[in-house]
ZABA-209180 format. One record per residue (C-alpha): residue in one letter; x, y, z. Coordinates in steps of 0.2 Angstrom, whole numbers, padded with zeros to 4 digits, always signed. Last residue first. Layout:
# ZABA-209180
aXYZ
...
This chain:
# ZABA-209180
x+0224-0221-0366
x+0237-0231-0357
x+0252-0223-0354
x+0268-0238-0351
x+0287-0231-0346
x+0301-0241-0343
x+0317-0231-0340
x+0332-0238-0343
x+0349-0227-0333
x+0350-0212-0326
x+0336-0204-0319
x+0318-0200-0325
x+0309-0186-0318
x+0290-0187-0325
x+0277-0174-0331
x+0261-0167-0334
x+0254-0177-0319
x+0238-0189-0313
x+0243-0194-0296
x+0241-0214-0294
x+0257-0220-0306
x+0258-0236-0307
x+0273-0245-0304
x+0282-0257-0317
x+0296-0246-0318
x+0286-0230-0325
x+0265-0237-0326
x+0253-0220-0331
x+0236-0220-0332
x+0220-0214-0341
x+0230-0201-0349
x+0232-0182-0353
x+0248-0177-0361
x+0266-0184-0351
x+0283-0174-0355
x+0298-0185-0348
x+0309-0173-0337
x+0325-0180-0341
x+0341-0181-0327
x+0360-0182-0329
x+0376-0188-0322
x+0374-0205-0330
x+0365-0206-0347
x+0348-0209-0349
x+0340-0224-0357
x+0320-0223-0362
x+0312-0238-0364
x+0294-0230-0371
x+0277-0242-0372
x+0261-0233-0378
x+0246-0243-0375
x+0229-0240-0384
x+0234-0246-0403
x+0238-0264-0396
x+0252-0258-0391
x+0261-0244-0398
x+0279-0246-0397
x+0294-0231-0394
x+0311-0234-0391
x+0326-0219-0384
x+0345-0216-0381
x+0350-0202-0374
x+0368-0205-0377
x+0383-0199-0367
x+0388-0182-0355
x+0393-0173-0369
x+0375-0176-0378
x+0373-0187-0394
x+0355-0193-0397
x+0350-0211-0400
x+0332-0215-0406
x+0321-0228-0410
x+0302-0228-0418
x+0287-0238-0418
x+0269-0236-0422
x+0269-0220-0428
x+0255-0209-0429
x+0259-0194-0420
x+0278-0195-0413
x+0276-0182-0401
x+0288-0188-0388
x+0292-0174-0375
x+0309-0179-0367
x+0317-0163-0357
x+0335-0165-0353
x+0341-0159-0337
x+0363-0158-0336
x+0360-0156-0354
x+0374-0143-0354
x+0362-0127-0351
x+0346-0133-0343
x+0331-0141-0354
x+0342-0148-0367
x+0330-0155-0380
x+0323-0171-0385
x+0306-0168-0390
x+0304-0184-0398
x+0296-0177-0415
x+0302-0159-0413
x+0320-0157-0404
x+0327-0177-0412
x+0316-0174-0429
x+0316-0158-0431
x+0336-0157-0431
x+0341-0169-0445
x+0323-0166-0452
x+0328-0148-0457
x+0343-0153-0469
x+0338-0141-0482
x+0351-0127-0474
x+0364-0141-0478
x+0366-0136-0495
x+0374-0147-0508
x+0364-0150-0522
x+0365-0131-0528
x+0350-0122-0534
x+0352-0109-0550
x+0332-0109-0555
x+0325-0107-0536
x+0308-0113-0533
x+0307-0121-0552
x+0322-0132-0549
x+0317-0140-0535
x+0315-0139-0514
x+0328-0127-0511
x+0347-0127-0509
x+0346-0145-0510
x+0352-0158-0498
x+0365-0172-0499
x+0359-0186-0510
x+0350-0177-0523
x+0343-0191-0538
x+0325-0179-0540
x+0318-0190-0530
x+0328-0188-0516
x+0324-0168-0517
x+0307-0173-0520
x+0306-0185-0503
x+0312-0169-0494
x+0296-0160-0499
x+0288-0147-0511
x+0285-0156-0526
x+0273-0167-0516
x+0280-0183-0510
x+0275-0180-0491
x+0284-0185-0475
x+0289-0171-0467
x+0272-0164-0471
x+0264-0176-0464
x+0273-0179-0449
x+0271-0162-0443
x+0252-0164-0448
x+0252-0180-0434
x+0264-0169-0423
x+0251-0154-0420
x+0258-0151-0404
x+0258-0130-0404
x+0278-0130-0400
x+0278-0143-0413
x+0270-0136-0427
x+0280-0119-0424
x+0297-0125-0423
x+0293-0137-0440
x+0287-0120-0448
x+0302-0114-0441
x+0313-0123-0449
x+0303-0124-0465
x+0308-0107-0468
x+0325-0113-0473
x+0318-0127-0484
x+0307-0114-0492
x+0289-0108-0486
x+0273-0113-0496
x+0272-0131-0486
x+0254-0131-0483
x+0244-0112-0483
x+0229-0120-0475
x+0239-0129-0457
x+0245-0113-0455
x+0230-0104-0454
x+0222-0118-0442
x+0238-0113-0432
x+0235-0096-0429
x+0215-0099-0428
x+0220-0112-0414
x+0234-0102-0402
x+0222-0086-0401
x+0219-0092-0386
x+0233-0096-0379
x+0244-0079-0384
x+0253-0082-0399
x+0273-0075-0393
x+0282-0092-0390
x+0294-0091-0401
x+0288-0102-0415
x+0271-0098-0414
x+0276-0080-0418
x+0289-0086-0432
x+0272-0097-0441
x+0262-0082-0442
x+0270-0069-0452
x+0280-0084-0461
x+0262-0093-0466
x+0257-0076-0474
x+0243-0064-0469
x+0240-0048-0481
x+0230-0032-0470
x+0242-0022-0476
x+0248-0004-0467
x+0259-0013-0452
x+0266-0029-0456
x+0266-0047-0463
x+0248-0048-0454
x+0245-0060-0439
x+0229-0072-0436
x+0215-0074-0426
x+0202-0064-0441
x+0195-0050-0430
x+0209-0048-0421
x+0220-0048-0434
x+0238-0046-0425
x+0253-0035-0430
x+0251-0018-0420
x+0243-0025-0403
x+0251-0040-0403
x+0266-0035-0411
x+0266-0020-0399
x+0263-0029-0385
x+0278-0042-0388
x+0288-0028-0392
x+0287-0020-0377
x+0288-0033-0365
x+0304-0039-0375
x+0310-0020-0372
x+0306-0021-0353
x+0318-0038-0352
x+0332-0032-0360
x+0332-0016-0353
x+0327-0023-0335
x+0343-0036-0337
x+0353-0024-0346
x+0355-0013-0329
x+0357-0028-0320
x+0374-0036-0329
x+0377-0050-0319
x+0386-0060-0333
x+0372-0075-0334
x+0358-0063-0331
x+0364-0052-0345
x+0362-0067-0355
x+0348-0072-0350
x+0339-0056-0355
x+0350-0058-0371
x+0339-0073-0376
x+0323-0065-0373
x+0328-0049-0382
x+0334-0060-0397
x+0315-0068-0398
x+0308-0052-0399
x+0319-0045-0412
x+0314-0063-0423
x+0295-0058-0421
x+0299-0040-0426
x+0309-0045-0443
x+0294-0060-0447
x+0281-0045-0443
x+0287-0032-0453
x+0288-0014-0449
x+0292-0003-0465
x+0281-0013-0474
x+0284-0030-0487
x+0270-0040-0493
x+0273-0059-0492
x+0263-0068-0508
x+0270-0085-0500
x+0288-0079-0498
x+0295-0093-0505
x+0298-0089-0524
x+0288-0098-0537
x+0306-0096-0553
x+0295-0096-0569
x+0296-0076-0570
x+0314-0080-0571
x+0323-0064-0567
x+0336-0069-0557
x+0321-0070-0544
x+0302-0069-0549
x+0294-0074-0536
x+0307-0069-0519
x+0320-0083-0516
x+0324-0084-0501
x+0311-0079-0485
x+0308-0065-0474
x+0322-0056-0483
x+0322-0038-0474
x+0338-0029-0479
x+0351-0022-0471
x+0362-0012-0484
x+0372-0014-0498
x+0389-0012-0503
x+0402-0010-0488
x+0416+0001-0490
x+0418+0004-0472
x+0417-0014-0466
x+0403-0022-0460
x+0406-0028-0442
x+0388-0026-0433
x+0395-0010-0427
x+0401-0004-0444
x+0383-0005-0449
x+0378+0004-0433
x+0387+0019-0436
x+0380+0021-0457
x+0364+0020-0452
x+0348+0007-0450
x+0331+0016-0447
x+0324+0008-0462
x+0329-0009-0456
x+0312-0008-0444
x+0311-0011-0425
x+0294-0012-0415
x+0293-0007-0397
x+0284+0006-0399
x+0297+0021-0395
x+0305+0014-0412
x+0320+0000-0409
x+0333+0003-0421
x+0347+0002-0407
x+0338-0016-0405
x+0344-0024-0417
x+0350-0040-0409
x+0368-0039-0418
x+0373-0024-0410
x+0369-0032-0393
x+0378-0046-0400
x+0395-0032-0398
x+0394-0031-0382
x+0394-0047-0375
x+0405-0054-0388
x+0421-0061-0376
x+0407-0067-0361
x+0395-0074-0372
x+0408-0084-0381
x+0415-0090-0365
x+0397-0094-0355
x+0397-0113-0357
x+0385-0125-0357
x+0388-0135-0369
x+0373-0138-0376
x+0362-0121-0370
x+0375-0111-0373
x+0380-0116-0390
x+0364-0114-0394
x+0359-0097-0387
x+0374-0091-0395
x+0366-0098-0412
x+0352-0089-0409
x+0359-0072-0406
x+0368-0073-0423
x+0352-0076-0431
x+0346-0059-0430
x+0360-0053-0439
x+0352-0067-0453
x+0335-0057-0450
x+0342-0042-0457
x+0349-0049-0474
x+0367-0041-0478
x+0380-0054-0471
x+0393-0053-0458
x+0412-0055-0456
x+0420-0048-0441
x+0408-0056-0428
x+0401-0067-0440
x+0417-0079-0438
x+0417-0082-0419
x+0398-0088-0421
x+0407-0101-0436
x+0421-0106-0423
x+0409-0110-0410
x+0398-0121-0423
x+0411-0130-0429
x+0419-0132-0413
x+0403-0138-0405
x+0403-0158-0412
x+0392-0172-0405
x+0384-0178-0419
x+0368-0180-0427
x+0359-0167-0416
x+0370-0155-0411
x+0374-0155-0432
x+0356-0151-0435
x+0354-0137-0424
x+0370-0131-0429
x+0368-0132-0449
x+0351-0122-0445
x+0360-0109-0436
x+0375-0106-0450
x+0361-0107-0464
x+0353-0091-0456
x+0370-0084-0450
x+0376-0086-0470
x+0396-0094-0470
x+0401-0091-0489
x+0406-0105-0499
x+0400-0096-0514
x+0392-0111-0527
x+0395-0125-0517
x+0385-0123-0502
x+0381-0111-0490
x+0394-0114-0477
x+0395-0120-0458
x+0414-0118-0456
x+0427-0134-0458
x+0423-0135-0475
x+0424-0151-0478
x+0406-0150-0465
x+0393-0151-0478
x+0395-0172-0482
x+0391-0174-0463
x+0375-0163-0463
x+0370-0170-0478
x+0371-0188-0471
x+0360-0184-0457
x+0349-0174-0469
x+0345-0192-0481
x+0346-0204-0466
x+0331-0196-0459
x+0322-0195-0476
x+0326-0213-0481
x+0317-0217-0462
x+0304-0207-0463
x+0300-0213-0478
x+0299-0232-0474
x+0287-0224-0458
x+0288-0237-0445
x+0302-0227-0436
x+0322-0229-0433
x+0333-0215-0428
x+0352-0215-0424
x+0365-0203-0418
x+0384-0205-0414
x+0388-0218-0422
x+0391-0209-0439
x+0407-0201-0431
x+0413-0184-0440
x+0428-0175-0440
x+0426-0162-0454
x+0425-0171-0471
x+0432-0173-0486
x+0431-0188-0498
x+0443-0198-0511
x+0432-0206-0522
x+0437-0221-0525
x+0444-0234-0541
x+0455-0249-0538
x+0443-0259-0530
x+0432-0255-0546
x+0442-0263-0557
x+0453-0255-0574
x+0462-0268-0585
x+0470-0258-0600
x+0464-0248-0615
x+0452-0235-0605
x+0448-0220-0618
x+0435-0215-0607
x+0432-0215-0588
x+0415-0211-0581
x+0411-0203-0562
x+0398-0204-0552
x+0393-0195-0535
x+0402-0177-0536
x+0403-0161-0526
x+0419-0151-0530
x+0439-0154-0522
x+0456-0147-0528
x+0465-0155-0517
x+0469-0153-0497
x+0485-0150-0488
x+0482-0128-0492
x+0469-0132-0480
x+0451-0123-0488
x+0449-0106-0489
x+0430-0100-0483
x+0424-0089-0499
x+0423-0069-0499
x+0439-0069-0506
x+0433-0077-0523
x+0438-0097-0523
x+0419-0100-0522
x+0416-0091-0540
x+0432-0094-0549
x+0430-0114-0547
x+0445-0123-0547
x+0448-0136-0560
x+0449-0152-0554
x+0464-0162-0556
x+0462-0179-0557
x+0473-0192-0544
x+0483-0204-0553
x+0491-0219-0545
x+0502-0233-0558
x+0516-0223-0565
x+0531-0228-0576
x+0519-0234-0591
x+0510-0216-0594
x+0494-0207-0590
x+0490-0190-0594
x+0473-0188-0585
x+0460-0175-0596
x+0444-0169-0582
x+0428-0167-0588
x+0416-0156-0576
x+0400-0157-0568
x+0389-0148-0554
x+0374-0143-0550
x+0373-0124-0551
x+0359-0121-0560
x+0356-0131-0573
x+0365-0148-0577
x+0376-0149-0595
x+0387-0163-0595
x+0374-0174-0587
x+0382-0190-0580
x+0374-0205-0589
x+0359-0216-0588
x+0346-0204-0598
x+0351-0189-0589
x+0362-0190-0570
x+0367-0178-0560
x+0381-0174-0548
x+0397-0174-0560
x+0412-0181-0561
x+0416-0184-0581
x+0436-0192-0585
x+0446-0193-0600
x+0463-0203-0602
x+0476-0201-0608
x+0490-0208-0615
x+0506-0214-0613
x+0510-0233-0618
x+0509-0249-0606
x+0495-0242-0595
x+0496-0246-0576
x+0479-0241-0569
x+0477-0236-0551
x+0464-0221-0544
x+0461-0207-0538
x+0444-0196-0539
x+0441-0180-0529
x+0431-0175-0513
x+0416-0164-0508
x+0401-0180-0508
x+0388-0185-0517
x+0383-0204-0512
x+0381-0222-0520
x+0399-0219-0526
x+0392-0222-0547
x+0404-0229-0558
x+0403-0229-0577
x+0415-0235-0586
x+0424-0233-0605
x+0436-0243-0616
x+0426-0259-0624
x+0409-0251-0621
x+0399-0244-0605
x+0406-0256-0592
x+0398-0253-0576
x+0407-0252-0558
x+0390-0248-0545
x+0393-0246-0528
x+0410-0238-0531
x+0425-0236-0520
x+0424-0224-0506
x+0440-0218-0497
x+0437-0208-0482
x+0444-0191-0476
x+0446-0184-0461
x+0448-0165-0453
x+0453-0161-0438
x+0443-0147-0425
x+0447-0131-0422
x+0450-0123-0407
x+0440-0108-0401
x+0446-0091-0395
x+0447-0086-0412
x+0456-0069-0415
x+0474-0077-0413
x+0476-0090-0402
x+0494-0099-0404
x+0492-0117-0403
x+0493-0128-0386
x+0496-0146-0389
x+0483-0161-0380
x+0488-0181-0375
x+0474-0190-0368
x+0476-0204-0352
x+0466-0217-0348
x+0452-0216-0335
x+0457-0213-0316
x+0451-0229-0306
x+0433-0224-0298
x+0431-0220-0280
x+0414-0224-0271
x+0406-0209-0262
x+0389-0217-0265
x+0383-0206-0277
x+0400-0209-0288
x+0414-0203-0284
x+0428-0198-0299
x+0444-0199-0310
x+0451-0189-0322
x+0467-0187-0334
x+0477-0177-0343
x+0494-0174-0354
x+0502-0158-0362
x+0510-0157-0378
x+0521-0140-0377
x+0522-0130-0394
x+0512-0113-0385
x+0516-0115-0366
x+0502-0121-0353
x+0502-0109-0337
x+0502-0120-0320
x+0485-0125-0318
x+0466-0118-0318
x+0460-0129-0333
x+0440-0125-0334
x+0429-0138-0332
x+0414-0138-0345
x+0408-0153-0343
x+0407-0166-0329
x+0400-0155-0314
x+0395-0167-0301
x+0403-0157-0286
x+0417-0160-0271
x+0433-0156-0281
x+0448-0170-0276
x+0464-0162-0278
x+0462-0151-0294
x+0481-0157-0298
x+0490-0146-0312
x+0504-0143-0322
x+0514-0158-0310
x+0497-0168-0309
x+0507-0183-0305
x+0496-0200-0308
x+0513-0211-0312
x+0507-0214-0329
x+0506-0192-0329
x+0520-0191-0326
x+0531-0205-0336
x+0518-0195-0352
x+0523-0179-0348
x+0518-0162-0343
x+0505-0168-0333
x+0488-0162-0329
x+0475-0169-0318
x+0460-0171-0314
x+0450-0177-0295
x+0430-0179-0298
x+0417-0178-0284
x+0399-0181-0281
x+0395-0189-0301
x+0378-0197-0304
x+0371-0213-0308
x+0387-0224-0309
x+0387-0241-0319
x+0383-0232-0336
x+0403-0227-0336
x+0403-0205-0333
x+0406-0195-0347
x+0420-0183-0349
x+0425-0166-0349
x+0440-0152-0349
x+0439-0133-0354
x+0454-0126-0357
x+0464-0111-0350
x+0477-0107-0363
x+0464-0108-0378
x+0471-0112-0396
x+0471-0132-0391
x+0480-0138-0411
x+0473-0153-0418
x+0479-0170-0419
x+0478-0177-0402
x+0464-0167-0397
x+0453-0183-0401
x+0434-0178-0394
x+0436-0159-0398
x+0423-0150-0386
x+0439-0140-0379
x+0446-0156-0375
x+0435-0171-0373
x+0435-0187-0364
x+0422-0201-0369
x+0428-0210-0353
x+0428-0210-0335
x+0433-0225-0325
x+0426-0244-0322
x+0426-0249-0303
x+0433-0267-0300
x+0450-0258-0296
x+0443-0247-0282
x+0456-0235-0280
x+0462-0233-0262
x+0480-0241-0258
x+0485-0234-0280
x+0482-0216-0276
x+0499-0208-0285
x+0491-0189-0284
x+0512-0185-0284
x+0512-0167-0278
């Protein structure tokens, strides 16, 4: 049926945009491995909210110009559901390019023109049910083009990124020439022999008359080529981390516009997210993660680095966090949950993780496939089979059975085992090398281990709510009751307010204590001797642990020693790391915490995600960000922005304190969704110009700017 509606459209009203496929923002390149697709689209900032939307599918593009839905016409849907919209057409055929558009009503019933068209081909699905995103590559050319003598350079590409170096340079005779890529500089050039595994390498280019582009050939590394390592598209190079670059043994005319480094990256667009504050090193440090996160993506899974290129969960879930909220990608993060179903790692707490990430993805994208395929088999990977009558679970209880449940294979090689923090004091056996586990003292029942269990029963209560499953609803839920009592009453000093590592020591940590504030399990009024304990130990975690210390500090709204730490120039800090000449992320906070540290790991890109959830408290409070929640804890600041990607549009936020008493926020929201603005105790409250005469915790802000003044 032709769904040709040309009598009725309202030509001065804009149309959907921001299409997506499968999350993926530009199908066209990529391969859609899921027969039934999910479609969505944001709303022009002219409309407040959806009430119907009419899509359709063609099979070409005279088809689906002339609006006939041929594969499939929805007919006009009566709802306000933009995302997550599953095809339910004529079957889609593996090789065959397909064709869509949408149109919708607004509030008022008003029609909208249908938006422009997309193109999308259907891949075969093999194990993954998610697609995969494209990859893209940019061309940097130098910041900095120095001529060290009569036949060398020095370039430096402002920024460390996974790529090679190509350049043009027409010699008259054969020779070659000699080139250092490395991440490090000593005494002004590129340091040929960096510890741990920052990295460097010289590189010999045969040059000759007949040829003008080069592109070095990098020598593979053994250790993150190994089977265990993600394999790169057999289209790309040879690539390894690099910012500068010298040539030698130059003898004809070589410029920097002929010079780049060639960089890999997972689709990416910096527009997406944006933060501006009155703190200088705020803003370095925000700009420092966001970028990590981008330059970590050549992957095209969520991987540890350079040095293995091994997807960890723990690193995995921070990378999500952080990439949710720099950009807005969820295929790398859906194909990564698909991955560590088959292909998991030895430290208890990272299967722990896997719960987390699901949680994730559900809460902002709304969407219940992944849950629905794994179902069974995340239960595995919550733990709870080594559940003691208690409610307490220990690795110690692990077996043969469940290691193969959780997708180890038979001839695995070691064990689950409790990590709490990486590295121990000690590790590689470098007594120099501090450790991160703050003097944590290891028992059969840990209280880091417990308090992560608790938080996965939470997570697949709701899960088994979401699929209708009753009888693991009441399992679910009576074994986080369980284990919240028995941490309480097993895992807490009474005496002192404050939680033990385990059972049989009476040694507190920051991690013991900071993962129960994290989730939510301190009762109230214990709430203050918890966080005053925090608040003494500093920052002795590492920059994975620093997650959840950030977690903690702001689920107990101590923003202004938030701030502090993520601000400080101590030795343990973000600042350090750039400091130190890092322009991507470290594997931990310096040399001394961890003595073979990479440059390159985006599980020290906390800020990227604490920034957006913490600081603003921007967060999707129902799954698919159909309800945000705003709840600004920007502590001392005097003025900050912010943009935050969703898949219905931009949040998009400012913040000024006036006069030191009066806080002013403009706050845009996109259309088709709400925000419940958190509000603290105030003198009075002015949204819109109107004054508030109830005193209230909250506000519902709808689309569009909102103007809101407290007065303290």
């Amino acid at each position: 049926m032709s769904c040709k509606t040309k009598n009725i459209i309202n030509k001065n009203s804009k149309s959907p945009e921001g299409l997506s496929i499968e999350y993926i923002r530009e199908p066209e390149s990529v391969l859609i491995v899921d027969k039934k697709p999910e479609f969505a689209w944001q709303l022009p900032n002219t409309v407040k909210k959806q009430s119907a939307y009419q899509l359709i599918v063609s099979s070409s593009v005279d088809n689906i110009k002339d609006y006939n839905g041929n594969i499939w016409n929805s007919g006009k849907i009566s709802e306000s559901k933009s995302i997550d919209i599953e095809f339910k057409g004529l079957p889609l055929e593996v090789g065959k390019t397909y064709f869509w558009r949408v149109k919708i009503w607004d509030e008022n019933n008003n029609e909208s023109n249908y938006s422009e068209y997309q193109s999308f081909k259907i891949g075969t699905q093999k194990s993954f049910i998610t697609s995969a995103n494209k990859f893209q590559i940019e061309k940097v050319n130098p910041v900095k083009f120095e001529k060290l003598s009569d036949n060398s350079y020095f370039l430096d590409f402002g920024k460390d990124a996974f790529a090679t170096l190509e350049f043009n340079y027409k010699s008259s005779i054969k020779d070659t020439l000699i080139v250092h890529i490395g991440e490090q500089l000593l005494k002004g050039k590129i340091n040929r022999k960096p510890k741990g595994t920052i990295r460097y390498q010289k590189i010999k280019v045969a040059v000759k008359p007949e040829q003008s582009s080069y592109s070095i050939s990098i020598k593979p590394d053994k250790r993150n080529t190994k089977s265990m390592a993600v394999k790169l598209p057999d289209s790309f190079p040879v690539i390894m981390p690099f910012r500068y670059a010298e040539i030698e043994n130059v003898s004809e005319l070589l410029q920097a516009k002929n010079v780049y480094q060639k960089a890999y990256f997972s689709y990416w667009n910096d527009n997406s997210s944006h933060f501006k504050s009155s703190n200088p090193v705020l803003n370095q440090i925000w700009d420092f993660c966001k970028y990590s996160i981008k330059a970590t993506t050549f992957a095209g899974l969520y991987v540890d680095g350079d040095r293995e290129r091994i997807p960890y969960e723990a690193d995995a879930y921070l990378n999500q966090l952080s990439h949710y909220t720099t950009d807005n990608e969820y295929a790398m993060a859906r194909q990564t949950i698909e991955y560590f179903m088959e292909q998991p790692t030895w430290p208890t707490e990272w299967q722990l993780h896997v719960a987390l990430m699901f949680y994730a993805d559900y809460m902002y994208t709304g969407n219940t496939e992944l849950i629905e395929k794994y179902y069974n088999k995340l239960k595995h990977k919550t733990l709870y089979e080594l559940a003691d009558e208690q409610g307490l679970i220990t690795s110690e209880n692990i077996t043969d059975e469940l290691m193969l449940k959780l997708g180890f294979k038979e001839n695995y090689n070691k064990l689950l085992t409790d990590i709490v923090d990486w590295p121990s004091a000690g590790w590689g056996g470098d007594p120099n090398n501090l450790g991160e586990r703050d003097g944590y003292v290891f028992k059969k029942y840990n209280t880091v281990v417990n308090a992560f269990y608790y938080q996965n029963m939470k997570i697949m209560t709701e899960f088994a709510t979401i699929l209708n499953k009753q009888k693991d609803i009441e399992d679910f839920k009576l074994r986080a009751e369980k284990s919240k009592k028995a941490i309480q009453e097993e895992l807490f000093d009474e005496k002192r307010g404050i939680y033990i590592d385990g059972v049989g020591t009476t040694h507190a940590s920051l991690h013991a204590n900071m993962l129960p504030l994290a989730f939510n399990l301190v009762p109230e009024k214990h709430k203050k001797s918890v966080v005053n304990f925090i608040k003494s130990r500093g920052m002795a975690c590492s920059v994975y642990g620093a997650q959840y210390l950030m977690d903690a500090l702001y689920n107990a709204e101590e923003a202004e020693y938030a701030l502090e730490l993520i601000t400080s120039k101590g030795d343990r800090s973000w600042y350090n790391m750039m400091r130190e000449g890092a322009t991507i992320t470290m594997e931990a906070w310096g040399y001394k915490y961890k003595n073979n540290l990479d440059w390159n790991h985006a599980w020290g890109a906390v800020p990227a995600n604490a920034i957006p959830r913490g600081m603003w408290g921007i967060t999707p409070k129902t799954p698919g960000y159909s309800i945000a929640t705003i709840n600004p804890q920007l502590g001392s600041l005097k003025t900050s922005s912010i943009i935050v990607p969703t898949l219905r549009g931009q949040i998009k936020a400012d913040y000024i304190l006036k006069d030191d008493k009066t806080k002013r926020f403009t706050i845009f929201i996109p259309s088709n969704m709400k925000a419940e603005f958190k509000v603290k105790s105030t003198v009075g409250i002015k949204v819109n110009n109107t004054l508030l005469v109830e005193n209230r915790s909250s506000i519902i802000l709808e689309p569009g700017n909102n103007i809101i003044e407290i007065f303290n």
